[in-house]
MARKOL-119013 format. One line per field, with one value per atom (N, C-alpha, C): x, y, z; atom name. Coordinates in steps of 0.05 Angstrom, whole numbers, always signed. Each point is the difference from the previous one (the first is absolute). Layout:
<sites>
X: (X | ...) $
Y: (Y | ...) $
Z: (Z | ...) $
at: (CA | ...) $
</sites>
This chain:
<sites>
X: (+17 | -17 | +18 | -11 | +19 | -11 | +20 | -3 | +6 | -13 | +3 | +28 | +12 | +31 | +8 | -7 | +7 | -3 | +13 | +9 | -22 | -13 | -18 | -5 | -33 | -11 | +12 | +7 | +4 | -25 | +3 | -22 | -2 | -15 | -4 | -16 | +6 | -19 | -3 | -23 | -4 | -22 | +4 | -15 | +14 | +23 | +19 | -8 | -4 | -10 | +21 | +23 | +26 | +4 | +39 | +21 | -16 | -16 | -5 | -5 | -19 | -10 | +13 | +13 | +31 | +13 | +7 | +22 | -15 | -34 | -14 | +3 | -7 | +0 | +30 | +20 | +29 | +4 | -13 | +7 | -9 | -26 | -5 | +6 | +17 | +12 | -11 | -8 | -9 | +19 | -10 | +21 | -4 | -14 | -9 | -14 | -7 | -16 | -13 | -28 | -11 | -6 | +4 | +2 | -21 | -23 | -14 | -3 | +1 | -1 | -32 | -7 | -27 | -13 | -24 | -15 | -30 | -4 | -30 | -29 | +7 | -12 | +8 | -8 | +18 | +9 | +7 | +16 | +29 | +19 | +24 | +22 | -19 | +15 | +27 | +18 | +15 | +11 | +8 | +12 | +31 | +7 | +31 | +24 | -5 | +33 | -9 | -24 | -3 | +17 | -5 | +1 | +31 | +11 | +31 | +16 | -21 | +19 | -1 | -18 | -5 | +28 | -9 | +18 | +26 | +13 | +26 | +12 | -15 | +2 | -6 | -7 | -5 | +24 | -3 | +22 | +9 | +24 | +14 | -10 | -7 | -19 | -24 | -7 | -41 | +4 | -17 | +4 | -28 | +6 | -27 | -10 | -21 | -11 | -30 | +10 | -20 | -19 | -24 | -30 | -6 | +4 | -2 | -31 | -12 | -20 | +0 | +27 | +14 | -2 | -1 | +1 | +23 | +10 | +22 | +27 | +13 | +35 | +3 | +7 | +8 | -8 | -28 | -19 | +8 | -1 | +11 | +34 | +11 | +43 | -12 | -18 | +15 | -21 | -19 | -4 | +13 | +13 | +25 | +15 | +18 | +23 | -19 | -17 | -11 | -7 | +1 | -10 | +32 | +12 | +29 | -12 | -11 | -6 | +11 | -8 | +26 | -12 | -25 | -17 | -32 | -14 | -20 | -29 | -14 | -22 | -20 | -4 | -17 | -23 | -25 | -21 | -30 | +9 | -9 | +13 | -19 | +11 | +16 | +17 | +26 | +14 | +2 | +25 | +30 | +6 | +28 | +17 | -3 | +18 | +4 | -27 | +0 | +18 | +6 | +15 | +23 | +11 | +31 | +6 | -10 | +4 | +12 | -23 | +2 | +33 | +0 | +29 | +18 | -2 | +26 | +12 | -17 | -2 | +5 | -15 | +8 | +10 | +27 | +11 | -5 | +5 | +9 | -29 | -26 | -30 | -12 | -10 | -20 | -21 | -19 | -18 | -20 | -24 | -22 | -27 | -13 | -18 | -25 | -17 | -32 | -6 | -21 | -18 | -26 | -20 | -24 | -21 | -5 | -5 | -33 | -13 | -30 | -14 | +23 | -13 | +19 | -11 | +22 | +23 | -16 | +24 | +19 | +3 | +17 | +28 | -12 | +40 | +13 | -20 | +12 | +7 | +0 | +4 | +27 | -1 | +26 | +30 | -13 | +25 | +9 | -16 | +9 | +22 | -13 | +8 | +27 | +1 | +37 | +16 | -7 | +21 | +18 | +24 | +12 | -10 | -16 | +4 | +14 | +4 | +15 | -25 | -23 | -18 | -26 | -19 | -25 | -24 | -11 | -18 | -27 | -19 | -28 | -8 | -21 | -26 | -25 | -16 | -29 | -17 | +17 | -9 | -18 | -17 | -16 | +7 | +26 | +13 | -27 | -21 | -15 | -26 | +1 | -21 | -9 | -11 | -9 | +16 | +10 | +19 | +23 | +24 | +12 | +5 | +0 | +12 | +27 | +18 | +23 | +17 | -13 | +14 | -14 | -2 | -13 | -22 | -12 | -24 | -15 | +22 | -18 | -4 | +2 | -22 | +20 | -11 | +22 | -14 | +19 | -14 | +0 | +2 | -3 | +27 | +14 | +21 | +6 | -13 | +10 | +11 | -9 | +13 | +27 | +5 | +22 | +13 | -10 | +25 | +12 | -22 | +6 | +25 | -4 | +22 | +35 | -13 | +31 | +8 | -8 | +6 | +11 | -2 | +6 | +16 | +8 | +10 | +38 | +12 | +31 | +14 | -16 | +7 | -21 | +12 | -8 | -28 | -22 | -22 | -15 | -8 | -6 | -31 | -17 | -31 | -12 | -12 | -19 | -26 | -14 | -29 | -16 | -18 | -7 | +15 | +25 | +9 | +3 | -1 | +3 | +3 | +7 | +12 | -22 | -25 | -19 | +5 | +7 | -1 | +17 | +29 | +27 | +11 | -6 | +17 | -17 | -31 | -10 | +8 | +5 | +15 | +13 | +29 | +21 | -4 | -23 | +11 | -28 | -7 | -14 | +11 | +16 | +11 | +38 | +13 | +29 | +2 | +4 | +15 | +31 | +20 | +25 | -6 | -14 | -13 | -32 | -2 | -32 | +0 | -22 | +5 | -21 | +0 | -18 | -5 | -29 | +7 | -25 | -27 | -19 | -7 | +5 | -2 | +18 | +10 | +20 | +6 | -26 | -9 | -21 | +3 | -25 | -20 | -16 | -21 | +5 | +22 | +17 | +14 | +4 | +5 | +32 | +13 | +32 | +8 | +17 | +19 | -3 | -12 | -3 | +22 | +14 | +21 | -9 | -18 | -18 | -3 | -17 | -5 | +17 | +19 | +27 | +11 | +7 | +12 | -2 | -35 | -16 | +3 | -6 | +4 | +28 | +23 | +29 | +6 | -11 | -11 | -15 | -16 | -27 | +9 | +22 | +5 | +13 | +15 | +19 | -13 | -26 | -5 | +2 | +5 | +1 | +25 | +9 | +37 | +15) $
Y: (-24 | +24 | +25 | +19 | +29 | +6 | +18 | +25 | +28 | +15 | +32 | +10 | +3 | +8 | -11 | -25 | -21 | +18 | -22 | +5 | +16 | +5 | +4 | -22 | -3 | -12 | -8 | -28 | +7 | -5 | +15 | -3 | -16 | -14 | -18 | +18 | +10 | +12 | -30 | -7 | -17 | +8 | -21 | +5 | +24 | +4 | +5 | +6 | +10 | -6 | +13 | +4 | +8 | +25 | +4 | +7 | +29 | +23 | +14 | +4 | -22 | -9 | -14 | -4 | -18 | +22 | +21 | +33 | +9 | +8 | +18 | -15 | -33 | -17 | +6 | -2 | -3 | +35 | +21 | +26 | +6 | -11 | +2 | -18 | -18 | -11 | -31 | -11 | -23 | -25 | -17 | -20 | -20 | -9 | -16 | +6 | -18 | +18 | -38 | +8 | -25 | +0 | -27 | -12 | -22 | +11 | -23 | -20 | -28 | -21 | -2 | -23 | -10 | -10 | +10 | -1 | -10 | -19 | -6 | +28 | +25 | +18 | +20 | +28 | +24 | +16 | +27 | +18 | -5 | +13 | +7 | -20 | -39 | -9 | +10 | -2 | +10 | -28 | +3 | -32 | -5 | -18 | -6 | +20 | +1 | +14 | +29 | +18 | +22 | -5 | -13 | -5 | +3 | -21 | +5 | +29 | +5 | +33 | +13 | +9 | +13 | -5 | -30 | -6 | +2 | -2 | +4 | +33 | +26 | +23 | +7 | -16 | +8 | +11 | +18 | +8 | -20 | +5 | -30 | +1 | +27 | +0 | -9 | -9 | -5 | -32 | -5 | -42 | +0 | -11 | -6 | -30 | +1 | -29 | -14 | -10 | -20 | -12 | +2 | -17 | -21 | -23 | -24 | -16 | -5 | -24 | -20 | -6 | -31 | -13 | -26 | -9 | -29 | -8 | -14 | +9 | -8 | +12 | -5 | -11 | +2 | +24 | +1 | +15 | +33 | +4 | +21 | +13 | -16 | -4 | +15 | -4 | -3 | +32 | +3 | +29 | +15 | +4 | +6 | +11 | -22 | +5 | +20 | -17 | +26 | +36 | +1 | +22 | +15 | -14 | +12 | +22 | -6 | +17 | -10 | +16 | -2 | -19 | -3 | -13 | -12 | -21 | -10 | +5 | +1 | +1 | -24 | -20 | -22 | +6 | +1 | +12 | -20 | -26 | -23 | -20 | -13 | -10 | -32 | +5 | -25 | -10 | -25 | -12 | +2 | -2 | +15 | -17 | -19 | -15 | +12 | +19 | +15 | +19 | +20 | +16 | -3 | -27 | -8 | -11 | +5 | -14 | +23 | +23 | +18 | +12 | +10 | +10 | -18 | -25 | -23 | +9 | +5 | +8 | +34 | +9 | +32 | +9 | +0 | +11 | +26 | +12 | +31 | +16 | -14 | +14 | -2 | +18 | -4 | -8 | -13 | -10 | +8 | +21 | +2 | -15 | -14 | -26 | +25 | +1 | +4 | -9 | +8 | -14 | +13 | -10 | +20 | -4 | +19 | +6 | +0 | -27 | -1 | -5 | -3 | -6 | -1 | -11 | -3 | -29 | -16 | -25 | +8 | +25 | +8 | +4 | +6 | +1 | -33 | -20 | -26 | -3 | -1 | +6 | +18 | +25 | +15 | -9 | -16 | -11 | -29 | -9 | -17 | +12 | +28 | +9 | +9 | +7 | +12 | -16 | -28 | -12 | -1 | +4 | +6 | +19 | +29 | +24 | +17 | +21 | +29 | +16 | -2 | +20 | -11 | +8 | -10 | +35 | -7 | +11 | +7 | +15 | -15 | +24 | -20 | +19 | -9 | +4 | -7 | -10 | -25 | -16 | -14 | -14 | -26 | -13 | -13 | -35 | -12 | -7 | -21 | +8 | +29 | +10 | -21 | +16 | -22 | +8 | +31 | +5 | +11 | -15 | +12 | +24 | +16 | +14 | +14 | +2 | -5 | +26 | +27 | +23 | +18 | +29 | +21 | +4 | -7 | -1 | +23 | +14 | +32 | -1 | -32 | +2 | -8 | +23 | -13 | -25 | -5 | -30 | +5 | -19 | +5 | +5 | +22 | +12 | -19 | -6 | -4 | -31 | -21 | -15 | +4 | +15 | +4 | +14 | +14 | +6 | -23 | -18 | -22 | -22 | +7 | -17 | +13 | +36 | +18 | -9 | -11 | -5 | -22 | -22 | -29 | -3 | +14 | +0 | -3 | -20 | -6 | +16 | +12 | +14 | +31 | +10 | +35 | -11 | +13 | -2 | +33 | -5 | +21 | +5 | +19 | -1 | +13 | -15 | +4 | +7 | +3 | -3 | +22 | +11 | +29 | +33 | -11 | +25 | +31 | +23 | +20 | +21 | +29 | +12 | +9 | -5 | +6 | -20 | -20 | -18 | -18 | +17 | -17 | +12 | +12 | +10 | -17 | +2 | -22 | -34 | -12 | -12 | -15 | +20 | -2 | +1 | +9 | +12 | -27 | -11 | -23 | -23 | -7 | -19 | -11 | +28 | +2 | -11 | -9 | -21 | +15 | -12 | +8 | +22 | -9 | +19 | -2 | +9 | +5 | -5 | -6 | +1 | -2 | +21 | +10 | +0 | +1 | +0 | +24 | -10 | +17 | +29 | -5 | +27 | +22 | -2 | +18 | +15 | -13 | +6 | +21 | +6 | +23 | -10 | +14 | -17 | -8 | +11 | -14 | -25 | -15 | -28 | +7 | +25 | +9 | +4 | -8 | +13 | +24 | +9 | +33 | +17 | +11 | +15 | +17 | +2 | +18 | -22 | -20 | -25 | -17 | -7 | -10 | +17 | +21 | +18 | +1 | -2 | +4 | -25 | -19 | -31 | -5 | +11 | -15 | +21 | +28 | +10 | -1 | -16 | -7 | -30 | -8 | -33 | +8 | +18 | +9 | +11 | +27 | +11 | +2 | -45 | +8 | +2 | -13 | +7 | +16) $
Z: (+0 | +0 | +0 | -17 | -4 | +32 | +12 | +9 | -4 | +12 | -5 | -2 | -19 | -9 | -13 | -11 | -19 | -21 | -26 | -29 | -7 | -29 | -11 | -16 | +1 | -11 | -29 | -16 | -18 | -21 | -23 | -20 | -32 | +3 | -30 | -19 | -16 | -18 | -27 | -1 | -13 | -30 | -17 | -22 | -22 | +0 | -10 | -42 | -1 | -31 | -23 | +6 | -20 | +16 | -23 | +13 | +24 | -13 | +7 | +31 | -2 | +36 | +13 | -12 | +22 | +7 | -17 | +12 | +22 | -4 | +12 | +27 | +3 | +22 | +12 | -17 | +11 | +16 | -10 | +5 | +29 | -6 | +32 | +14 | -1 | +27 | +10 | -23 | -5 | +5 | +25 | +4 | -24 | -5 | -18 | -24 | -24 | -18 | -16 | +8 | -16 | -24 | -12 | -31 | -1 | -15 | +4 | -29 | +14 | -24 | -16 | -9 | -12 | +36 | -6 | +28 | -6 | +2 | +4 | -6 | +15 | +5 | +16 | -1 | +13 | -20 | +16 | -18 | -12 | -15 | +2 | -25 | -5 | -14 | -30 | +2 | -19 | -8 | -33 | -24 | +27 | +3 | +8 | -14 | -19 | -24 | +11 | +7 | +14 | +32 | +7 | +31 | -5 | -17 | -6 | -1 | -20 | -11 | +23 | +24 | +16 | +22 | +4 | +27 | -15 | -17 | -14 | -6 | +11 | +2 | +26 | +25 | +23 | +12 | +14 | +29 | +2 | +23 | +9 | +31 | +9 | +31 | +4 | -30 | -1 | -3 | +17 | -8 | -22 | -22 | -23 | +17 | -1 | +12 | -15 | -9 | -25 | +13 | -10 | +17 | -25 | +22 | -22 | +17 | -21 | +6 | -1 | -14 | +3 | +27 | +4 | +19 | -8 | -20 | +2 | -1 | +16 | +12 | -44 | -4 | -19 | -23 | +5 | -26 | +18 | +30 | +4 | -5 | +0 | -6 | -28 | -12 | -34 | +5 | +10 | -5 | +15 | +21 | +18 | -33 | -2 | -32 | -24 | -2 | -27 | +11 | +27 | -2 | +19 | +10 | +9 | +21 | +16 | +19 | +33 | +14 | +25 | +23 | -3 | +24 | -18 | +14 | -1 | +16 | -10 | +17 | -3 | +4 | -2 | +11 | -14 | +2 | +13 | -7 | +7 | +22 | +23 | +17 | -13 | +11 | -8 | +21 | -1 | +29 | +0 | +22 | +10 | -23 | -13 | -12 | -30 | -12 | -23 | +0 | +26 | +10 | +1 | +15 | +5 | -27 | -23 | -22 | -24 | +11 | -10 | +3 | +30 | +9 | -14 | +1 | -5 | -38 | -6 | -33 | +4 | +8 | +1 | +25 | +14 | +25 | +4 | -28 | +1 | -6 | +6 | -4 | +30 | +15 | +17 | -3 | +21 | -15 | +32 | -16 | +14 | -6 | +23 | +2 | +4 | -17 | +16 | +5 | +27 | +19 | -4 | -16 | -2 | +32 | +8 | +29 | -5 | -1 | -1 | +24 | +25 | +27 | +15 | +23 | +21 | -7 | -9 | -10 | -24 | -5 | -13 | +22 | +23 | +12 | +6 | -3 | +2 | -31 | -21 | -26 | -2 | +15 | -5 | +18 | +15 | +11 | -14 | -11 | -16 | -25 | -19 | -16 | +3 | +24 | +8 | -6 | -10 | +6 | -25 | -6 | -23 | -13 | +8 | -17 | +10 | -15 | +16 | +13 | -14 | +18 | -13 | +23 | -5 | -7 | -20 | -6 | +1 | +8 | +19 | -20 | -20 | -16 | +5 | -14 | +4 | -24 | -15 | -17 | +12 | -26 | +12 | -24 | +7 | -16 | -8 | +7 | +0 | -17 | +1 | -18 | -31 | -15 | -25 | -19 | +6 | -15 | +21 | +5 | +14 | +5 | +20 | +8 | +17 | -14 | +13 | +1 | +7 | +1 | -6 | -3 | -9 | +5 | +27 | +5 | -1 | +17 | +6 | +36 | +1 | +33 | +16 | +23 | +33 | +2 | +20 | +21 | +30 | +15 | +30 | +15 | +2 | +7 | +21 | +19 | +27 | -8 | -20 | -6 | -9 | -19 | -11 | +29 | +3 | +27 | +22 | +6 | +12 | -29 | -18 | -15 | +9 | -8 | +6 | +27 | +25 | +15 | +8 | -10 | -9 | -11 | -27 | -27 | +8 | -3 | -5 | -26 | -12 | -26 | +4 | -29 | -1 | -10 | +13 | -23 | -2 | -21 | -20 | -1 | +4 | +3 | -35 | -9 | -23 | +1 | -20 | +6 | -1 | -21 | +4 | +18 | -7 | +14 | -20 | +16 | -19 | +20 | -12 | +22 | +32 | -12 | +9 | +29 | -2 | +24 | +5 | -9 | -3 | +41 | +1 | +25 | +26 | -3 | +8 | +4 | -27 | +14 | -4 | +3 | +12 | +27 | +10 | +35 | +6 | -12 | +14 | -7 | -24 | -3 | +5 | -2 | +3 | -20 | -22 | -23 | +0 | -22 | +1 | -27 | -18 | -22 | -5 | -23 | -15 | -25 | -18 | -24 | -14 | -19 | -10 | -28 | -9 | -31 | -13 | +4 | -5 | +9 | +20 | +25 | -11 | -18 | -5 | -33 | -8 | -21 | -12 | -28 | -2 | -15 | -12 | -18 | -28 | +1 | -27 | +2 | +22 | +16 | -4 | -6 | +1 | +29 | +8 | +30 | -5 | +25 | +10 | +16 | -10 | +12 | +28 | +2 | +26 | +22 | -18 | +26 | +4 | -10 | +4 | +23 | -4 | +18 | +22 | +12 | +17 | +14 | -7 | -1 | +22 | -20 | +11 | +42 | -14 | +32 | +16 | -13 | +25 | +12 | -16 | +10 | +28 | +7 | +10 | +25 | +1 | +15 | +22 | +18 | +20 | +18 | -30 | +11 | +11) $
at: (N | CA | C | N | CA | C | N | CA | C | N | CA | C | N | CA | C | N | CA | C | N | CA | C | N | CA | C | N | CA | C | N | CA | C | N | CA | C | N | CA | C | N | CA | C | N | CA | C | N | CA | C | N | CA | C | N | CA | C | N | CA | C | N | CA | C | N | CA | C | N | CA | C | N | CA | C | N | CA | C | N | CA | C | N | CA | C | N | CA | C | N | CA | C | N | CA | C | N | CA | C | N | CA | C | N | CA | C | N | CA | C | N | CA | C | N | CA | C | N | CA | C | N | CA | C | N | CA | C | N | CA | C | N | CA | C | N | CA | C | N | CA | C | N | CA | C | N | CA | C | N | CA | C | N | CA | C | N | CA | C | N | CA | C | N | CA | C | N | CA | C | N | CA | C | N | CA | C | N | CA | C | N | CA | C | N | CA | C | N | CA | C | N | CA | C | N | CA | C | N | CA | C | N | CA | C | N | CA | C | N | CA | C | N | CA | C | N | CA | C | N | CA | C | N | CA | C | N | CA | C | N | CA | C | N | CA | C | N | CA | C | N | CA | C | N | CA | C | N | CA | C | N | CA | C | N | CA | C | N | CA | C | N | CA | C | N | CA | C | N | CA | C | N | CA | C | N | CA | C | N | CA | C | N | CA | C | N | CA | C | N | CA | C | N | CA | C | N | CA | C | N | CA | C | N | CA | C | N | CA | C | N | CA | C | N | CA | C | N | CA | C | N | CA | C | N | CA | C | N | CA | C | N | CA | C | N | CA | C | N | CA | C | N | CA | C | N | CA | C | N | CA | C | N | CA | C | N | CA | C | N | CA | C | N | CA | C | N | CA | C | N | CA | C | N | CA | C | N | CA | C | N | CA | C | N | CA | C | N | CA | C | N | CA | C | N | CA | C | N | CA | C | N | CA | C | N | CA | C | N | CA | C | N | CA | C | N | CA | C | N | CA | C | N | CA | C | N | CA | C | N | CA | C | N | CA | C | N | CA | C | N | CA | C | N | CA | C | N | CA | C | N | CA | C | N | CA | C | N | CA | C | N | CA | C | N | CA | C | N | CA | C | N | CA | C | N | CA | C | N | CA | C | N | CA | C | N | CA | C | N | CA | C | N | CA | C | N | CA | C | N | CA | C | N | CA | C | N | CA | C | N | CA | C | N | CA | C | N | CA | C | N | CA | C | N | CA | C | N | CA | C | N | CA | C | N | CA | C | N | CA | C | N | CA | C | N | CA | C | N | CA | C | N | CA | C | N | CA | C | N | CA | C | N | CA | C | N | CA | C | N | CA | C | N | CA | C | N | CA | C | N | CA | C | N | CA | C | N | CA | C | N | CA | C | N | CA | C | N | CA | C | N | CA | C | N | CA | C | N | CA | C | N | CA | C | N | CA | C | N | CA | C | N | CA | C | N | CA | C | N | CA | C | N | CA | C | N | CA | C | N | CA | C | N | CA | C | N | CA | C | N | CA | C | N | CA | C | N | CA | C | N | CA | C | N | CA | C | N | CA | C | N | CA | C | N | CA | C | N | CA | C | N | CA | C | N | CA | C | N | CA | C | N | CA | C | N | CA | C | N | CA | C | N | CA | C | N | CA | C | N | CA | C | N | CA | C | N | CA | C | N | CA | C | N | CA | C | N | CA | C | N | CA | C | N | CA | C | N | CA | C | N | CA | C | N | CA | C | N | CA | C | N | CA | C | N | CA | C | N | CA | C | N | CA | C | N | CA | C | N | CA | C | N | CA | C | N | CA | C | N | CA | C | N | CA | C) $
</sites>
């Protein structure tokens, strides 16, 4: 659990849609910057050879981190290589053995595990998930839907769960899930995560990264710092 003086929050700006919004993301101070693969459903999908050009012009301070819906160690390794990006995001629940398979093939990639937070048996799920990632991720998918849902929802979930995970958690985890600047400082101060990450909330009605709400966003993550 953070306390009052700790680091700053760090921030995922996700849904990344070329070079442009990778600078604007990197300018303001973006720890991360999401790349999203082929997705069942949701905003943001971009072809792989995009995902490439992007993460191959990134900062060397911004980690690019690829959202794969793969769920075989193998079928994830090979989109890992085609897209040359610095970290993973596995978007679908998978066992620790997909993970240690993953690292064993990619040393030099982090690899963040989502935990979609649909109840309270989501923190027995996220302690499973720690095992062999660098950091755990908590959005507010419903995997099981008829059409998956596996990101971009728009919608919070039940904070106090996820804070009971940040509290548990052997690794950094990261809070998703309808956030925007409107109710990013919120919570942070009810959940503590080590970051946030955001994708919609930060957008205009042109579905482009907003230089205003971005802004607002990376200082409201912070506020109570």
């Amino acid at each position: 659990m953070r306390e009052s003086g700790d680091a700053l929050v760090a921030v995922k700006v996700c849904c990344i849609q070329d070079e442009e919004e990778l600078w604007m993301a990197a300018r303001a101070g973006a720890t991360f910057v999401g790349l999203v693969g082929a997705m069942p459903s949701g905003p943001g999908p971009i072809p792989d050879d995009a995902i490439a050009r992007i993460a191959a012009v990134a900062p060397p301070d911004v980690v690019t981190v690829l959202l794969t819906s793969w769920t075989d160690a193998s079928d994830i390794v090979a989109h890992v290589r085609a897209t040359g990006v610095d970290a993973v995001q596995i978007v679908r629940a998978v066992p620790a053995s997909t993970r240690l398979a993953v690292r064993a093939a990619l040393p030099e990639v982090s690899i963040l595990q989502v935990v979609h937070v649909e109840g309270p048996e989501a923190a027995e799920e996220a302690r499973r998930a720690a095992e062999h990632a660098d950091y755990l991720l908590l959005d507010s998918g419903r995997p099981s839907a008829p059409v998956a849902e596996l990101g971009g929802t728009g919608r919070t979930h039940d904070w106090s769960v996820s804070a009971r995970i940040v509290e548990e958690s052997p690794v950094p985890v990261l809070l998703a899930g309808g956030l925007r600047p409107e109710n990013v400082a919120s919570a942070v101060a009810a959940v503590r995560p080590w970051g946030v990450d955001v994708c919609s909330g930060i957008r205009g009605a042109d579905g482009r990264l907003s230089g205003e709400r971005l802004g607002l966003f990376l200082d409201r993550a912070n506020v109570t710092r």
